[in-house]
C-alpha positions as CSV (number, residue, x, y, z in Angstrom):
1,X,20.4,-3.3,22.7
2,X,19.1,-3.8,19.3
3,X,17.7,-0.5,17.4
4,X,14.8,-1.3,14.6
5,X,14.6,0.9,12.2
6,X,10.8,2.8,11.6
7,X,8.9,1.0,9.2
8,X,7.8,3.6,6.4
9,X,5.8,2.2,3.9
10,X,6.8,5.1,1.6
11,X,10.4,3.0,1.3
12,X,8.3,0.2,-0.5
13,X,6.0,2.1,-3.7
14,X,8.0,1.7,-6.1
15,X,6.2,0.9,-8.6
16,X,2.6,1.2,-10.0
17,X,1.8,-2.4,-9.1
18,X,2.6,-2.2,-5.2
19,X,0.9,1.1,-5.3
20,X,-2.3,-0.3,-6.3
21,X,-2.3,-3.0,-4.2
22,X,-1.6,-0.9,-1.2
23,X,-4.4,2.0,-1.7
24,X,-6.7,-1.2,-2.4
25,X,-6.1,-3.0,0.5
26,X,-6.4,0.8,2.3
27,X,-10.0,0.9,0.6
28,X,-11.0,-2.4,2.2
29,X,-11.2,-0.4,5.7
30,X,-14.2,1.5,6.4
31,X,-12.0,4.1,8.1
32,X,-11.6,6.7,5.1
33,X,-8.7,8.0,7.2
34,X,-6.9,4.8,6.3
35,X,-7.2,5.6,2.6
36,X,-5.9,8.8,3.2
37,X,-3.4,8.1,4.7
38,X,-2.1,5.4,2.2
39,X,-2.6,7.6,-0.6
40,X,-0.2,10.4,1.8
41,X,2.1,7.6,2.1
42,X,2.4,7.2,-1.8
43,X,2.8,10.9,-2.6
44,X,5.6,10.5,-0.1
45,X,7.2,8.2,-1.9
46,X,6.5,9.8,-5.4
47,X,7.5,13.1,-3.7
48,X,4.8,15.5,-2.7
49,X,5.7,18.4,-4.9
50,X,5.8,16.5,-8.2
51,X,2.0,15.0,-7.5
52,X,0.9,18.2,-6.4
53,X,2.2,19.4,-10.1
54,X,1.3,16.2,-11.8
55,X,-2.4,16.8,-10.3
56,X,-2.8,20.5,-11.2
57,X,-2.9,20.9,-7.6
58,X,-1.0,23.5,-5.4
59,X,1.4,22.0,-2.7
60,X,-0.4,23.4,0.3
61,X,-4.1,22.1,-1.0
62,X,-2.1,18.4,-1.8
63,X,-1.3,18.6,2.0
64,X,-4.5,20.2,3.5
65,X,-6.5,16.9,0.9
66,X,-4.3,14.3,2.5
67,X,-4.5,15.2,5.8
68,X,-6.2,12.8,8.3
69,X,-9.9,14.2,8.4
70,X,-10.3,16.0,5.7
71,X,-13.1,15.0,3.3
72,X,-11.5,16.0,0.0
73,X,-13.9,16.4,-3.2
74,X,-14.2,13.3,-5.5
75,X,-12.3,15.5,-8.5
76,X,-9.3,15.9,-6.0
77,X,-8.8,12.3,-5.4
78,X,-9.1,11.3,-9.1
79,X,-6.7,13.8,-9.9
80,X,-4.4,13.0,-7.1
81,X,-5.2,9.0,-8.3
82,X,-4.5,9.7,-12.4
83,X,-1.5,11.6,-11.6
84,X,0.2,8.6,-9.7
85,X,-0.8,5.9,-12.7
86,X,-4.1,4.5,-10.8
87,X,-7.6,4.2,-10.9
88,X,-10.5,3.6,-8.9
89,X,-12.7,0.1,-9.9
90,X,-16.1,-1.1,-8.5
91,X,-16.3,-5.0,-8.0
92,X,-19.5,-6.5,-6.6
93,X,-19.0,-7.4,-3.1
94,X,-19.6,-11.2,-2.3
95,X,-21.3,-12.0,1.5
């Protein structure tokens, strides 16, 4: 029998390049839980603790913002952005 490992996209942000592509390729899905859930995988892989201190934000309130549902405020998700070396960018959208 041949065991796979889980695939944990947390294993692959390394570096401030990959993490930007991956949260915009998360923003391309109308779902904001997708977003969420790739910025949750990149605070895994920055460790969870240190953006939570990077961000000025407690570690409980870091977990409660990422969590899927939860409609955190726009300040929270810049901080949260800023505090892993990324920004938000408006391009116009092409039909």
């Amino acid at each position: 029998m041949v065991k796979l490992a889980t695939f944990d996209a947390a294993d692959y942000l390394d570096d401030e390049e990959t993490i930007a592509e991956y949260l915009s390729a998360a923003l391309e899905d109308p779902n904001p839980d997708v977003f969420l859930a790739a910025i949750r995988d990149v605070a895994r892989a920055r460790g969870m603790t240190q953006l939570a201190k990077d961000a000025g934000l407690g570690r409980e309130s870091l977990y409660k913002a990422l969590t899927p549902g939860a409609k955190p405020r726009y300040d929270t998700m810049l901080k949260l952005l800023h505090a892993l070396g990324v920004k938000l960018s408006a391009t116009p959208v092409h039909s």
